[in-house]
N, CA and C atoms as an extended XYZ file, in Angstrom:
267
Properties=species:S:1:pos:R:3:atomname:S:1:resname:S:1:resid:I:1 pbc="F F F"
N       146.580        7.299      111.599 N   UNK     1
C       146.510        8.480      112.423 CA  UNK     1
C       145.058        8.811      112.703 C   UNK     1
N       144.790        8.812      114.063 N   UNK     2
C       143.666        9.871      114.361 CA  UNK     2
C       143.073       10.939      114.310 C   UNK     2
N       141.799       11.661      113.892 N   UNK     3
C       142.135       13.290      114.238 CA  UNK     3
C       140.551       13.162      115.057 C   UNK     3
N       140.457       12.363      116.077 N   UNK     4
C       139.128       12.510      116.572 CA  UNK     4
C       139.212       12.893      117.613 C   UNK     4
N       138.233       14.122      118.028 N   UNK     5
C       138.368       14.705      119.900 CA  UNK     5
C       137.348       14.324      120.200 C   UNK     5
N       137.491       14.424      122.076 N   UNK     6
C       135.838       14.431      122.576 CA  UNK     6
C       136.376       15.455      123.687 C   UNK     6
N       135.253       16.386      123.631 N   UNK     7
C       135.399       17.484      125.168 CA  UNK     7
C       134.057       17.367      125.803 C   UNK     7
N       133.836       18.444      126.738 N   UNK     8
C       132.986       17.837      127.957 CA  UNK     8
C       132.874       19.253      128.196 C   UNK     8
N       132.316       20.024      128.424 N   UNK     9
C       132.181       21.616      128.784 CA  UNK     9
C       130.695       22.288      129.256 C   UNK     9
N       131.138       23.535      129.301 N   UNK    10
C       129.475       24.191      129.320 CA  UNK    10
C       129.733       25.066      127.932 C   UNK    10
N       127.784       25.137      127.403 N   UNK    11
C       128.298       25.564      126.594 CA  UNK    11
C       127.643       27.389      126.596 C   UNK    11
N       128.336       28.285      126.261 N   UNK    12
C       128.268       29.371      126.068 CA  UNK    12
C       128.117       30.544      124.985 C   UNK    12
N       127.600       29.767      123.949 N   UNK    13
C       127.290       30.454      123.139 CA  UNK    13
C       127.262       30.151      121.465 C   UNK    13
N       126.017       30.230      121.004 N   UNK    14
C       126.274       29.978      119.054 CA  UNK    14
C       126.224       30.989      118.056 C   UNK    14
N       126.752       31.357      117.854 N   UNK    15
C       126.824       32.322      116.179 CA  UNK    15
C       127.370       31.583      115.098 C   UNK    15
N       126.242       31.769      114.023 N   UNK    16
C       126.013       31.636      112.865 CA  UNK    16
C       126.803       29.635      113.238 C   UNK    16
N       127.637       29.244      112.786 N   UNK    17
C       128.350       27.931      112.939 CA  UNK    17
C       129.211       27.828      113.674 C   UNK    17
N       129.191       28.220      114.768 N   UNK    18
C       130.489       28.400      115.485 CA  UNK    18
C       130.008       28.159      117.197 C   UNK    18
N       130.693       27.340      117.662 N   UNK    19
C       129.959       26.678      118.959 CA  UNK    19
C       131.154       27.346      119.893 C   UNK    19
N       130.936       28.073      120.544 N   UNK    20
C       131.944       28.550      122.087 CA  UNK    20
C       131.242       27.364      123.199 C   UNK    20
N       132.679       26.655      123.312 N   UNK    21
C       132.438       25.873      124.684 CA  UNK    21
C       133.922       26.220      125.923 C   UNK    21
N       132.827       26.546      126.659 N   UNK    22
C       133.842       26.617      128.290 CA  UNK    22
C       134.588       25.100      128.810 C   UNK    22
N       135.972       24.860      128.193 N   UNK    23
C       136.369       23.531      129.318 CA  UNK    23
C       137.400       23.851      130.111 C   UNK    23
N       136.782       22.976      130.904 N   UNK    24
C       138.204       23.126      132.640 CA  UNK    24
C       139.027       22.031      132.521 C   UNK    24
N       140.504       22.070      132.892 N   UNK    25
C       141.435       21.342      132.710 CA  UNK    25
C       141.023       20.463      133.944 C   UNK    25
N       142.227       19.424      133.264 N   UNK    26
C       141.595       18.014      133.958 CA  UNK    26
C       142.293       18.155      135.123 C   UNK    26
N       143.596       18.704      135.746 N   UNK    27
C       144.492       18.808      136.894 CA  UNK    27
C       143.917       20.551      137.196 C   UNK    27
N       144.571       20.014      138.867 N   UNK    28
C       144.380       21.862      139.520 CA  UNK    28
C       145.667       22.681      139.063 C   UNK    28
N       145.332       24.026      139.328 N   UNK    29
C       147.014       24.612      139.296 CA  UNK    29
C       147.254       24.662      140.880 C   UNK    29
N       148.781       25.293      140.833 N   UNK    30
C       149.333       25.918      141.918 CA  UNK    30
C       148.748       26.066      143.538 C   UNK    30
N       147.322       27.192      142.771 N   UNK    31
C       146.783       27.457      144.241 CA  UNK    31
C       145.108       26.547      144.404 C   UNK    31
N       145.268       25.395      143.743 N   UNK    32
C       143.721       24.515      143.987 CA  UNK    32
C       143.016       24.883      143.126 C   UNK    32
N       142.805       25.752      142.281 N   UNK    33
C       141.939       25.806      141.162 CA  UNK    33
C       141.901       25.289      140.185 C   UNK    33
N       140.984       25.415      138.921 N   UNK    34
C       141.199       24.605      137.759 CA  UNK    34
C       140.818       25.757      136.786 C   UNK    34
N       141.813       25.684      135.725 N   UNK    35
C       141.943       26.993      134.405 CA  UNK    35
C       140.441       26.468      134.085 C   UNK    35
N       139.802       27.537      132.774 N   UNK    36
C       138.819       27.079      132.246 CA  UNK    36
C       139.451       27.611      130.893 C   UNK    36
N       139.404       27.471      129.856 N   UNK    37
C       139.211       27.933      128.493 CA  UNK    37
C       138.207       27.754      127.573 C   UNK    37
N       138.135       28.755      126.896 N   UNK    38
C       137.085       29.287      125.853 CA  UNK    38
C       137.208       28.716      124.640 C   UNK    38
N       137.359       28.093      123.791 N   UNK    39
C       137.698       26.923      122.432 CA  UNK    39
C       135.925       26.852      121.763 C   UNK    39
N       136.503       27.598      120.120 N   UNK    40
C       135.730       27.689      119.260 CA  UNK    40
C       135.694       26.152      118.778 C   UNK    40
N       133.998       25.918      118.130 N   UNK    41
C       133.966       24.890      117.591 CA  UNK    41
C       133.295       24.846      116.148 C   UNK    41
N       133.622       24.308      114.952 N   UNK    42
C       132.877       24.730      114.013 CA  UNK    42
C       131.232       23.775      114.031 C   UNK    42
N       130.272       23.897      113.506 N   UNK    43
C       129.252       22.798      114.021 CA  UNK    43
C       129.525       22.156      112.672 C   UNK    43
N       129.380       21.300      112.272 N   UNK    44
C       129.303       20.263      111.407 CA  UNK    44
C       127.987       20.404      110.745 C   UNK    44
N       127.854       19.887      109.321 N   UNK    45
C       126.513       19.634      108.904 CA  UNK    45
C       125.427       18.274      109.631 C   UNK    45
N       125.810       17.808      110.401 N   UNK    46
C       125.019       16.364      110.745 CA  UNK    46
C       124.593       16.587      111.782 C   UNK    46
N       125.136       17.968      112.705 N   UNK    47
C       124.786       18.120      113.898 CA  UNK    47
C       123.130       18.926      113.429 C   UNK    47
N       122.204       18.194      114.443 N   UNK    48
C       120.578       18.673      114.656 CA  UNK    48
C       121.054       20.187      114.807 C   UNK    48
N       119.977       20.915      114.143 N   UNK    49
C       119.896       22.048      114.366 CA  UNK    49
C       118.762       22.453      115.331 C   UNK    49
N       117.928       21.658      116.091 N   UNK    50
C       116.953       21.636      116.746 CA  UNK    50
C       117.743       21.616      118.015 C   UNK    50
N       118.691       20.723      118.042 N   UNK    51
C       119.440       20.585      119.084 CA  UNK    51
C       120.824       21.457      119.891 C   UNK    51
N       120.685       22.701      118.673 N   UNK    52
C       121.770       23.716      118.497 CA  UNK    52
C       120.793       24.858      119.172 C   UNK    52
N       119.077       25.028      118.780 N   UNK    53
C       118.708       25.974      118.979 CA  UNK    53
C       118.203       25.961      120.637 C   UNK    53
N       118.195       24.835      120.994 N   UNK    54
C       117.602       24.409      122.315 CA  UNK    54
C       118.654       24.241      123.210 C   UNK    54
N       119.823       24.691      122.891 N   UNK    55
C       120.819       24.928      124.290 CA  UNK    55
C       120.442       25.638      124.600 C   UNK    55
N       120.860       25.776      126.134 N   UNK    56
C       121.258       27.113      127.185 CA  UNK    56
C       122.506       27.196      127.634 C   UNK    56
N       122.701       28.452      127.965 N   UNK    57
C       123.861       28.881      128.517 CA  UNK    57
C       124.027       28.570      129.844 C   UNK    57
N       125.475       27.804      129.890 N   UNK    58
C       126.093       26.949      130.994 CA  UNK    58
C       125.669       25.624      130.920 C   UNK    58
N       124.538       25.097      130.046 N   UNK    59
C       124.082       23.484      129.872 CA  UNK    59
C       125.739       23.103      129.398 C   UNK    59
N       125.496       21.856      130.769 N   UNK    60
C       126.737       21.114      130.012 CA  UNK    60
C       126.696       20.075      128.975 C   UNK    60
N       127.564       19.927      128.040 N   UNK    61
C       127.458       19.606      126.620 CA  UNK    61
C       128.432       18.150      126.364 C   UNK    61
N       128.671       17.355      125.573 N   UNK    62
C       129.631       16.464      125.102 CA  UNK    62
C       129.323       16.462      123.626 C   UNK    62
N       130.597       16.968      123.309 N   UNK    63
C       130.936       17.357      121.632 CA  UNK    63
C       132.028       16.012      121.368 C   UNK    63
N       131.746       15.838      119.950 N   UNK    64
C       132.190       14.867      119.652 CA  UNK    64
C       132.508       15.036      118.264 C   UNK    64
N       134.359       15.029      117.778 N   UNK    65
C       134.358       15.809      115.939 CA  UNK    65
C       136.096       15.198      115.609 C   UNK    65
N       135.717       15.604      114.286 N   UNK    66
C       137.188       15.888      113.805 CA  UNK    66
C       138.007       17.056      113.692 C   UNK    66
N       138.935       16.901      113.476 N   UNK    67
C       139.880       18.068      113.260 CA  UNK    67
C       140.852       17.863      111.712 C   UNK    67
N       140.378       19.373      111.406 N   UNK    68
C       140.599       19.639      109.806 CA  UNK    68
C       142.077       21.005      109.849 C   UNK    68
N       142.212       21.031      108.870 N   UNK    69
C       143.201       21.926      108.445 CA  UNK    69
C       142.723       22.773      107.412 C   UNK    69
N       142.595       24.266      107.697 N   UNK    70
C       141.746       25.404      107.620 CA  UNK    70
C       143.049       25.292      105.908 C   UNK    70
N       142.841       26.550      105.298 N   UNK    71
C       143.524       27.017      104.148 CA  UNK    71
C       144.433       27.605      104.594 C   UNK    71
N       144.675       28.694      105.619 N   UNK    72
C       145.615       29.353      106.074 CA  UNK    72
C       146.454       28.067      107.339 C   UNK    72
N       146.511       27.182      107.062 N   UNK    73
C       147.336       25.884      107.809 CA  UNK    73
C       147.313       26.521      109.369 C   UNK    73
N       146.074       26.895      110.158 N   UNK    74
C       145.631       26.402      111.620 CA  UNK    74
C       144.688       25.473      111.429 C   UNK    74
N       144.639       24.749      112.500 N   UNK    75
C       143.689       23.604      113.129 CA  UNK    75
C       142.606       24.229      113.314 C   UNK    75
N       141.394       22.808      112.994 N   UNK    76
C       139.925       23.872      113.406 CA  UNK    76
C       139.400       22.644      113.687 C   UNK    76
N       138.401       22.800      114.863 N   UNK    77
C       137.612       21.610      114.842 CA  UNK    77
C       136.327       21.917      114.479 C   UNK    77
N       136.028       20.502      114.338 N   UNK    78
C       134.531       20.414      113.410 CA  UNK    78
C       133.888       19.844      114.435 C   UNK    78
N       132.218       19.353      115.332 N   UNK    79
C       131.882       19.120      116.049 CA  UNK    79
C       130.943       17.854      114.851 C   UNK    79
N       131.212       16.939      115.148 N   UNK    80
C       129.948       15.739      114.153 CA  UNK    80
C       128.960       15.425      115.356 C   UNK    80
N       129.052       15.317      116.304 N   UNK    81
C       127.830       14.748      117.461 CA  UNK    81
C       127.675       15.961      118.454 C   UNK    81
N       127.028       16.418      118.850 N   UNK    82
C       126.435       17.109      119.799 CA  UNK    82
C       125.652       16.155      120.948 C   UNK    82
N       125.988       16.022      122.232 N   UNK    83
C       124.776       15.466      123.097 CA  UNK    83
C       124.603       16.314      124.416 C   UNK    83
N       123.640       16.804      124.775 N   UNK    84
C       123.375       17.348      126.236 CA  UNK    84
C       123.252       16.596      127.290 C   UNK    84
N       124.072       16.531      128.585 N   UNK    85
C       124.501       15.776      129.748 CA  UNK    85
C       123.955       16.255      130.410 C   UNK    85
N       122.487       15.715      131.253 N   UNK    86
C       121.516       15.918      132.213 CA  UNK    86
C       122.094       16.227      133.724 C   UNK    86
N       122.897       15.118      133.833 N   UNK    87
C       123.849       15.763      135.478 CA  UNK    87
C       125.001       15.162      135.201 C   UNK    87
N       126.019       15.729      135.954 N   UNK    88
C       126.821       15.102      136.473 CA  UNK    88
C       127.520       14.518      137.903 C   UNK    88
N       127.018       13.464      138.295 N   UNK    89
C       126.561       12.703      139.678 CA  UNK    89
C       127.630       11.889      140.013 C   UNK    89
């Protein structure tokens, strides 16, 4: 079994270990648009912290982690790679 994700987002915000990234679904809805959602990320110990403090808001991001099982049995993800995506062309 797997528990490895990769997302693709902007990112919007860090407190204390906790990475808020904006992703847009991969299909449109109904009327041509595309949802966006807000999905907490935990940062991992391996992720640069140089590289945590030097985001900006709306830089788009590629997170790269596992997914653990908290004590109270919800899902949480953990982020192990962080990389910042210069354009997308």
């Amino acid at each position: 079994m797997s528990n490895k994700y990769y997302m693709l987002g902007k990112f919007k915000a860090l407190k204390e270990s906790e990475l808020t990234l904006d992703v847009r679904r991969n299909f449109r809805d109904h009327d041509g648009g595309y949802t966006h959602h807000l999905i907490n990320i935990t940062v991992g110990v391996g992720v640069s912290e140089i590289l945590m403090s030097s985001l900006e808001k709306n830089e788009i991001i590629h997170v790269q982690g596992r997914i653990e099982l908290c004590e109270n049995s919800n899902l949480r993800l953990i982020a192990e790679h962080v990389t910042k995506i210069a354009s997308l062309s």
